[in-house]
C-alpha positions as CSV (number, residue, x, y, z in Angstrom):
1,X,41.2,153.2,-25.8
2,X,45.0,152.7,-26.2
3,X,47.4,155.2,-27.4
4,X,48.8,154.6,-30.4
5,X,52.4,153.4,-31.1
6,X,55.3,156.3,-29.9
7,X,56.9,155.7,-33.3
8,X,55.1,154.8,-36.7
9,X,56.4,154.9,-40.2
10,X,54.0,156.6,-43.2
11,X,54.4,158.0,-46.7
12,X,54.8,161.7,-46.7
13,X,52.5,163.4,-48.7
14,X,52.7,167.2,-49.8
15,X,51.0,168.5,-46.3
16,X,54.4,167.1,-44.9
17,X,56.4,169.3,-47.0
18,X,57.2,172.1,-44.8
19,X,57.6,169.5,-42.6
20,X,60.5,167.7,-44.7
21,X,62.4,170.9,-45.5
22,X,62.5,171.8,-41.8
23,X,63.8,168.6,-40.5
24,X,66.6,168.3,-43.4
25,X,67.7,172.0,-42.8
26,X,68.2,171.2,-39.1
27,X,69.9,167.6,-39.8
28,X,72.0,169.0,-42.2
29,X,73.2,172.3,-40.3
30,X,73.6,170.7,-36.9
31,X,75.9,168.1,-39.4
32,X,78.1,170.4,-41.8
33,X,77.2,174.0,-40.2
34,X,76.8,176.8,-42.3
35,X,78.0,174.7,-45.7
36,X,74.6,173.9,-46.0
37,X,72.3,176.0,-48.8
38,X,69.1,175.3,-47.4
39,X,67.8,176.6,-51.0
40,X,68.2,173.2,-52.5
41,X,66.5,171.4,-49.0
42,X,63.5,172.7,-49.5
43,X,59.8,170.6,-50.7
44,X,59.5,170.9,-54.2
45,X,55.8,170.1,-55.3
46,X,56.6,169.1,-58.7
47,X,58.7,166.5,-58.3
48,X,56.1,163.7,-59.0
49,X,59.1,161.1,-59.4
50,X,60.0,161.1,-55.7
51,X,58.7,158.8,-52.6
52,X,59.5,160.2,-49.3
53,X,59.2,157.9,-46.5
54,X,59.5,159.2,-42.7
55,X,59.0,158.3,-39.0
56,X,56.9,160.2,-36.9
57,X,56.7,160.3,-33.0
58,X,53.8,160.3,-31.2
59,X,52.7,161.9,-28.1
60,X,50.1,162.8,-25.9
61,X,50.3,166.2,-25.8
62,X,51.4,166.8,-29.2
63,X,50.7,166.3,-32.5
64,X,52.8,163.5,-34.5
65,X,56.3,165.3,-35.0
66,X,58.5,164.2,-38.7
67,X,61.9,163.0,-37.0
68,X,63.3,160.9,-39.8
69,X,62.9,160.9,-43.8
70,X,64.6,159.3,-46.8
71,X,63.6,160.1,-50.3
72,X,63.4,157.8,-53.3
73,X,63.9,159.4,-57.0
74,X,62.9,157.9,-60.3
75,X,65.8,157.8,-62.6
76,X,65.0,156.4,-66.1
77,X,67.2,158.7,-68.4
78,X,71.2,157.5,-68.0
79,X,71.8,161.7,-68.2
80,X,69.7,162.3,-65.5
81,X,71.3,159.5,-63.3
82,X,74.7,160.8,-64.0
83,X,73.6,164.1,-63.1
84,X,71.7,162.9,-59.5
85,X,74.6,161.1,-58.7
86,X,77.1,164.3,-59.7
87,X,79.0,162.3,-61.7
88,X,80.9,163.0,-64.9
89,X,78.8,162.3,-68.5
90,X,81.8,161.8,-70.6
91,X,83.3,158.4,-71.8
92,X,86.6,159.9,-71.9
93,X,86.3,159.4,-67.6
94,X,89.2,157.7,-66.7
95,X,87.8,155.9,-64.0
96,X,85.0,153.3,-64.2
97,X,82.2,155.1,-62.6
98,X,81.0,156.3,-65.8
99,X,81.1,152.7,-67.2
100,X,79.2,151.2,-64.1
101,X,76.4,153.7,-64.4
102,X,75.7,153.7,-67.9
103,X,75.8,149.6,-67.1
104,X,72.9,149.9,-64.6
105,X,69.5,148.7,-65.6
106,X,66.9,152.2,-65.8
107,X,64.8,152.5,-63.9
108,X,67.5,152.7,-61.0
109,X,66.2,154.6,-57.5
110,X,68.5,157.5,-56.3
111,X,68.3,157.2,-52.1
112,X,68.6,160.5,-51.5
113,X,68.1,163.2,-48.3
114,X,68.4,161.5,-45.4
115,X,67.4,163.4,-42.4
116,X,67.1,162.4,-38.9
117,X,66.3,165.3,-35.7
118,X,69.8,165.7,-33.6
119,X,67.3,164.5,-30.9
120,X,66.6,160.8,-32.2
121,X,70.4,160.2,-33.8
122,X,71.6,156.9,-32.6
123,X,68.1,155.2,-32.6
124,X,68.4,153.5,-35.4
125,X,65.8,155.1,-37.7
126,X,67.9,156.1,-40.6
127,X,68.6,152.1,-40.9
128,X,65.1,151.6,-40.3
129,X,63.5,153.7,-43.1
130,X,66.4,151.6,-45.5
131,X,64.9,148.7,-44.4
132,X,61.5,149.8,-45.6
133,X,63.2,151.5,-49.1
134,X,64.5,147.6,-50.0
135,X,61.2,146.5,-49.0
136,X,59.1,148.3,-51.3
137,X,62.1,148.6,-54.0
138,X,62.4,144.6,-54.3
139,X,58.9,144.3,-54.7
140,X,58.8,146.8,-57.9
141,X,61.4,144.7,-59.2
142,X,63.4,147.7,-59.3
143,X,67.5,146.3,-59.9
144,X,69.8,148.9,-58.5
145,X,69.5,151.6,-55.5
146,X,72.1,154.1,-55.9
147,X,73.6,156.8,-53.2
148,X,76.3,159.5,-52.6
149,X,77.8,159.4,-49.2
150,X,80.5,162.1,-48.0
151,X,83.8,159.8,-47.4
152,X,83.2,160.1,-43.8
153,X,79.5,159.2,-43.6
154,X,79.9,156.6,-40.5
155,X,76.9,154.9,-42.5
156,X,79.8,154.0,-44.6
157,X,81.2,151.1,-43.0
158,X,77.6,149.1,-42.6
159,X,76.4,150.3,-45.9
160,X,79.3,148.0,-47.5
161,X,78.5,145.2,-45.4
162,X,75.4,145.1,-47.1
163,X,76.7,144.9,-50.2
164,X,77.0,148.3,-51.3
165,X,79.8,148.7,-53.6
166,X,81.4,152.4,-53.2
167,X,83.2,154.9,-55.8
168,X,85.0,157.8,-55.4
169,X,83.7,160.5,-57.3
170,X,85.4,161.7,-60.3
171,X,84.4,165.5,-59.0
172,X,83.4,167.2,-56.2
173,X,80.2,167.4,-54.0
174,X,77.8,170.9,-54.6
175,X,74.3,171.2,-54.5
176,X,72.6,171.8,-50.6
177,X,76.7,171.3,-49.9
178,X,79.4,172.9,-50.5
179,X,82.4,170.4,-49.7
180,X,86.1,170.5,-50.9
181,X,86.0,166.5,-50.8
182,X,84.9,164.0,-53.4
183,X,82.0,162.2,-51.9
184,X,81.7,158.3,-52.8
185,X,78.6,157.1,-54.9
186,X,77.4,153.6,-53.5
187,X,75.5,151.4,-55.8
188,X,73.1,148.2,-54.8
189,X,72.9,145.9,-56.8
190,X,68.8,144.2,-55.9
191,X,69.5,142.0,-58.2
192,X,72.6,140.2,-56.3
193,X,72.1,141.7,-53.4
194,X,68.7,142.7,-52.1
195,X,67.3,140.0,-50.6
196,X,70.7,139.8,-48.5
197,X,71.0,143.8,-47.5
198,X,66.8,143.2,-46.8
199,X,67.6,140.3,-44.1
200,X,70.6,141.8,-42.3
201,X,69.1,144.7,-42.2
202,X,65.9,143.3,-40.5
203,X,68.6,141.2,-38.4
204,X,70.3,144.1,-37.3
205,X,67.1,146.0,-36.2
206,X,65.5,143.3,-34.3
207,X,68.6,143.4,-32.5
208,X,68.4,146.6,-31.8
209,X,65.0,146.9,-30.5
210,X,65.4,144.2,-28.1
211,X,65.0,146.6,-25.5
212,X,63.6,149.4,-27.4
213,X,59.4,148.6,-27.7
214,X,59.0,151.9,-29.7
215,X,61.5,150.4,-32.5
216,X,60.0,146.9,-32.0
217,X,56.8,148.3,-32.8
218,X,57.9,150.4,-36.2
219,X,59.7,147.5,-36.9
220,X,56.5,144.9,-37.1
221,X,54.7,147.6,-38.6
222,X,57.3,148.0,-42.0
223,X,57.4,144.4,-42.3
224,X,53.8,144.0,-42.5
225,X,53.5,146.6,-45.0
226,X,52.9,144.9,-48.6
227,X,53.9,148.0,-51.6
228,X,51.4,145.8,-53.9
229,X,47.9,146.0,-51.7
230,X,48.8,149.6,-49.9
231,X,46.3,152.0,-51.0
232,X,48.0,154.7,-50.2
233,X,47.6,157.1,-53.3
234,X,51.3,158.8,-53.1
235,X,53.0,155.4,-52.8
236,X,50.6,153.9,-55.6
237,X,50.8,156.9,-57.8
238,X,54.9,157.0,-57.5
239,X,54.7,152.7,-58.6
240,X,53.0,153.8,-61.4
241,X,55.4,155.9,-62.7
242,X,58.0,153.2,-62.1
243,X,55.7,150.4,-64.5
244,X,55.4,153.5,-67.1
245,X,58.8,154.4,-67.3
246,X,59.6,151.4,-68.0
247,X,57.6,150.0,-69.9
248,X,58.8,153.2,-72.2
């Protein structure tokens, strides 16, 4: 019987939730150190308007371990975008990221939590489990993906060649971290530029599992995934929501 794949992407349901708060405690602390409230990382079993999608590694004398996880929120009231994205809820804003959000087209998904183990940085998975977001966001017909990013993220620089267009907060960051610096709020528009971001993604990871088979492998598996047929009852539940919402 062969083993299966050392790397495999899957839809983290609640028996992954310890799981999910572990994983973005350690990303986070061995990141920003003891800024980190780990109170605000943890699995919240209420929050029925989130996806979490993650890459587990496999091995023989293991069970599968969580080392990387991106969470998708449903955001189809412009307060509650504003106040995902940390961003100021008054007109009087002088700058125009108060004008561009109220412009974006609800429902828009908040990327959100990004977590990879200190062990598998630099493997490309973060990009990866993006890859698979635009995926199933583009086939919901969803129109805008939207993001914070501390102004040093060194996501930063590829995130823009994608198509992400970057603000600088009108405030600064709190929540799990306490920063002095005004962090940058991408926005993507699917619309414009989703099938592009989709491709060079997908470009850029073939590339870089040209002489990685455990990324070629997650790879192929993602792009054979269809959102629309998957039976998987988190990710079909959490579409649901998105055809309700709005539809209301």
């Amino acid at each position: 019987m062969s083993s299966p794949p050392r790397l495999t992407a899957q839809i983290l349901g609640p028996p992954f939730g310890e799981a999910i708060a572990t994983l973005r405690s350690l990303a986070y602390r061995n990141q920003y150190g003891s800024k980190v409230d780990d109170r605000a990382l943890r699995w919240n079993p209420n929050l029925h308007h989130t996806l979490n999608l993650g890459v587990l590694v496999n091995s023989a004398q293991s069970p599968p371990a969580l080392v990387s996880t991106y969470r998708l929120d449903i955001i189809d009231q412009r307060q509650d975008l504003h106040r995902a994205l940390q961003t100021s809820q008054s007109p009087a804003d002088s700058s125009n990221l108060y004008a561009r959000i109220e412009s974006l087209p609800l429902p828009v998904i908040v990327g959100c939590r990004a977590s990879t183990h200190p062990d598998f940085q630099d493997q490309a998975l973060h990009f990866t489990l993006r890859y698979w977001a635009l995926r199933i966001l583009r086939s919901n017909g969803i129109a805008a993906l939207a993001s914070t990013f501390e102004s040093t993220n060194p996501w930063v620089p590829q995130l823009q060649k994608l198509g992400y267009e970057l603000h600088l907060n009108t405030s600064n960051w709190s929540e799990f971290l306490v920063n002095q610096s005004r962090p940058h709020v991408g926005i993507l528009n699917l619309d414009r530029n989703g099938e592009f971001a989709e491709t060079s993604l997908r470009d850029h990871l073939l590339r870089e599992s040209e002489a990685r088979p455990d990324l070629s492998a997650l790879i192929q598996q993602i792009s054979q995934f269809d959102a629309q047929t998957s039976n998987d009852p988190v990710l079909t539940s959490w579409q649901s929501r998105i055809n309700r919402r709005r539809g209301a």
